[in-house]
N, C-alpha and C positions, 0 to 999 in steps of 0.2 A: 626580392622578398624571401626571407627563409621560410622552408618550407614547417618550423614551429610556431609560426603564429598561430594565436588563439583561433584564427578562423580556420586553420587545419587539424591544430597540434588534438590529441585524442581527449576525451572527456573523462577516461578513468582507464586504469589498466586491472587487467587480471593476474590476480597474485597465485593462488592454489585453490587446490579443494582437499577435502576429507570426506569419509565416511560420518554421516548423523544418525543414528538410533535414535527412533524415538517409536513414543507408545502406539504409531500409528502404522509406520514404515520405515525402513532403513533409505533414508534420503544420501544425498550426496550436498555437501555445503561448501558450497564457491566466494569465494573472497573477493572484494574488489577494490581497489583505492582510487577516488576520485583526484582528480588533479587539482590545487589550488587551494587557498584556505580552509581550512573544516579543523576535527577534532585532532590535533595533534599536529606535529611538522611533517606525516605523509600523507595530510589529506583525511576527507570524512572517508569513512569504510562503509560499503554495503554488501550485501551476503543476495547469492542465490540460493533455494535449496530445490534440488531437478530429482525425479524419481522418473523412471522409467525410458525410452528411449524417444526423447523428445525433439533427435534432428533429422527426423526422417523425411519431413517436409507434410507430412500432414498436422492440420491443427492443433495445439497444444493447449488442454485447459493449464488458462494463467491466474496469478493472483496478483496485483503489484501494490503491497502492504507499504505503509508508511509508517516509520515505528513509533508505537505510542506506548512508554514505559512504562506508565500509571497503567496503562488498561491491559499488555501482554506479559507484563512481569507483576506488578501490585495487586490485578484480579482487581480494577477500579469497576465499577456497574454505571458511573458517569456518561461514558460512553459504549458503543457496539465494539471498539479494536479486538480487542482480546478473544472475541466471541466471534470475529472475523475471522483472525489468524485460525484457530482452531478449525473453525467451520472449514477455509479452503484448504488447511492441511489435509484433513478429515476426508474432502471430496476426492483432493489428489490421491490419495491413500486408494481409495475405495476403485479409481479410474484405472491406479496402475502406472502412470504418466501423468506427469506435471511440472511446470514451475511456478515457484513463489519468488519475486523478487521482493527483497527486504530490502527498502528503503531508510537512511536513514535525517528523517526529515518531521523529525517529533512538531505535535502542535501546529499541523499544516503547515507545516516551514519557519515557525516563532522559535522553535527553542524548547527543549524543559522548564528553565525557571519562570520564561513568559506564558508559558500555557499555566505554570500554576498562577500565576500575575492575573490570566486571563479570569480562571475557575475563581480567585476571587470576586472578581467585578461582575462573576453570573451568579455568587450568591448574597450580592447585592441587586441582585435584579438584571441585569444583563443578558440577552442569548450568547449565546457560541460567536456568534458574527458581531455582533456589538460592540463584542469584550473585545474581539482583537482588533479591531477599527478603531476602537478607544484607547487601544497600547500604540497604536500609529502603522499598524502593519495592515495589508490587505487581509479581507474574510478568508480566504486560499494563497498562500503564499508559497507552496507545493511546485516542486519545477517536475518533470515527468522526461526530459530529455535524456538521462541516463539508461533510461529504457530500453532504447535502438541499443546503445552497443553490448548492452546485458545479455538481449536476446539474441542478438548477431552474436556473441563469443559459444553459443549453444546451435545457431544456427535455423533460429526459429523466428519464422517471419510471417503464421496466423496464429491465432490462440481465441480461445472460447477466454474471455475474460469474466472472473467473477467480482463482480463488484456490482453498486448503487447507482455509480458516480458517472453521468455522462460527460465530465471534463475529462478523464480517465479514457473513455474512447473514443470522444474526441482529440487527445494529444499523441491517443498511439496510432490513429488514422493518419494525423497529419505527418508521425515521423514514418511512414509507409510501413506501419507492423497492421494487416490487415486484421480485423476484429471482426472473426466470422458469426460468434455468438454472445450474445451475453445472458451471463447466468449470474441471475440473483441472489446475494446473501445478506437474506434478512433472519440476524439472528439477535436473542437476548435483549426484547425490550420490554423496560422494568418502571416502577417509579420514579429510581434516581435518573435515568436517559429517557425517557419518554419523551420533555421537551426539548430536548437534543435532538431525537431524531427526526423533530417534526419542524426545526429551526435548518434539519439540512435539509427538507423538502422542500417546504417552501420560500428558503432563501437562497439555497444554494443546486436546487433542482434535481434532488438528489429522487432515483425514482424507486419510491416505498408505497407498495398497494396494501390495504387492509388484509386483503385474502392471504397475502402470502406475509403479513406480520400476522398472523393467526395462526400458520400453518409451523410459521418458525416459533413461536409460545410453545407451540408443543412439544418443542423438540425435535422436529424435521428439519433436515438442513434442505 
């Protein structure tokens, strides 16, 4: 059996990095090309961005974003993305140390044009999980496997992970990335996402407390 079959060959390879400026800290931005169909003939691309010295073998606050263009680039209020991104940039920033890996895996794994397919049939009435079970895809179609060797090419193998989402640590448990803490980010909840966020509590287990959507209205991250 050659030693490329899919049950060895690599899941993505790392391309380069650069310098990122941004309004919060001078990040470093890592490039990745996943192997196999995606956007173009080398594959879907995903982006790390690491500040500070994150392979020293201690903990590393993590973020593992999944990109949602409406909501990090358009400023949608539909959803919490974009108020996420910001939010774990914002903490990295403030720590000194971090990674964000930037997933690119819009609409829970649907697509752009079927998330907007989707936002139609939820203002027909629909939730978030409805709409894509109605387009014939699962409520999460989000794979998390890329993960391992994102955090392997950096060398980090615990992180305080920031997110809601207990599939989230439970997928990096399983690929052995240890999730030592988890820190919550509950930010920007408005009119237009309100029942959104309350469609990923309680269908999709997402863990959101009243105290700390209180504490995030004010503008506390």
């Amino acid at each position: 059996m050659s030693d490329t079959t899919p049950a060895t060959a690599p899941l993505l390879d790392y391309v380069t990095s650069c310098a990122l400026p941004t309004p919060r800290a001078q990040f470093t931005l890592h490039a990745f090309v996943e192997h196999g169909p995606g956007y173009g003939p080398a594959g879907k691309e995903h982006l790390a961005m690491a500040l500070g010295d994150i392979g020293n073998g201690e903990p590393v606050l993590a973020r593992v974003h999944s990109e949602c263009l409406t909501g990090d680039v358009l400023f949608s209020q539909r959803c919490d993305c974009g108020a996420q991104l910001e939010g774990a940039l914002k903490r990295i920033a403030a720590e000194g140390r971090g990674v964000l890996l930037y997933l690119r895996q819009e609409g829970r794994g649907i697509g752009l044009v079927n998330k907007i397919r989707a936002y139609r049939l939820q203002e027909a009435g629909a939730d978030t999980v409805e709409a894509n079970l109605q387009l014939g895809f699962h409520a999460d179609a989000r794979n998390y496997e890329l993960c391992r060797p994102m955090l392997e090419q950096f060398g980090i193998r615990q992180v305080k992970l920031m997110t809601n989402n207990p599939r989230k640590i439970d997928a990096l448990t399983r690929l052995g990335i240890a999730v030592t803490e988890r820190v919550p980010l509950l930010v920007n909840r408005n009119a237009f996402n309100n029942g959104y966020l309350n469609t990923k509590q309680a269908k999709l287990g997402h863990m959101m407390t009243a105290q700390l959507d209180a504490v995030a209205e004010d503008g506390e991250l």
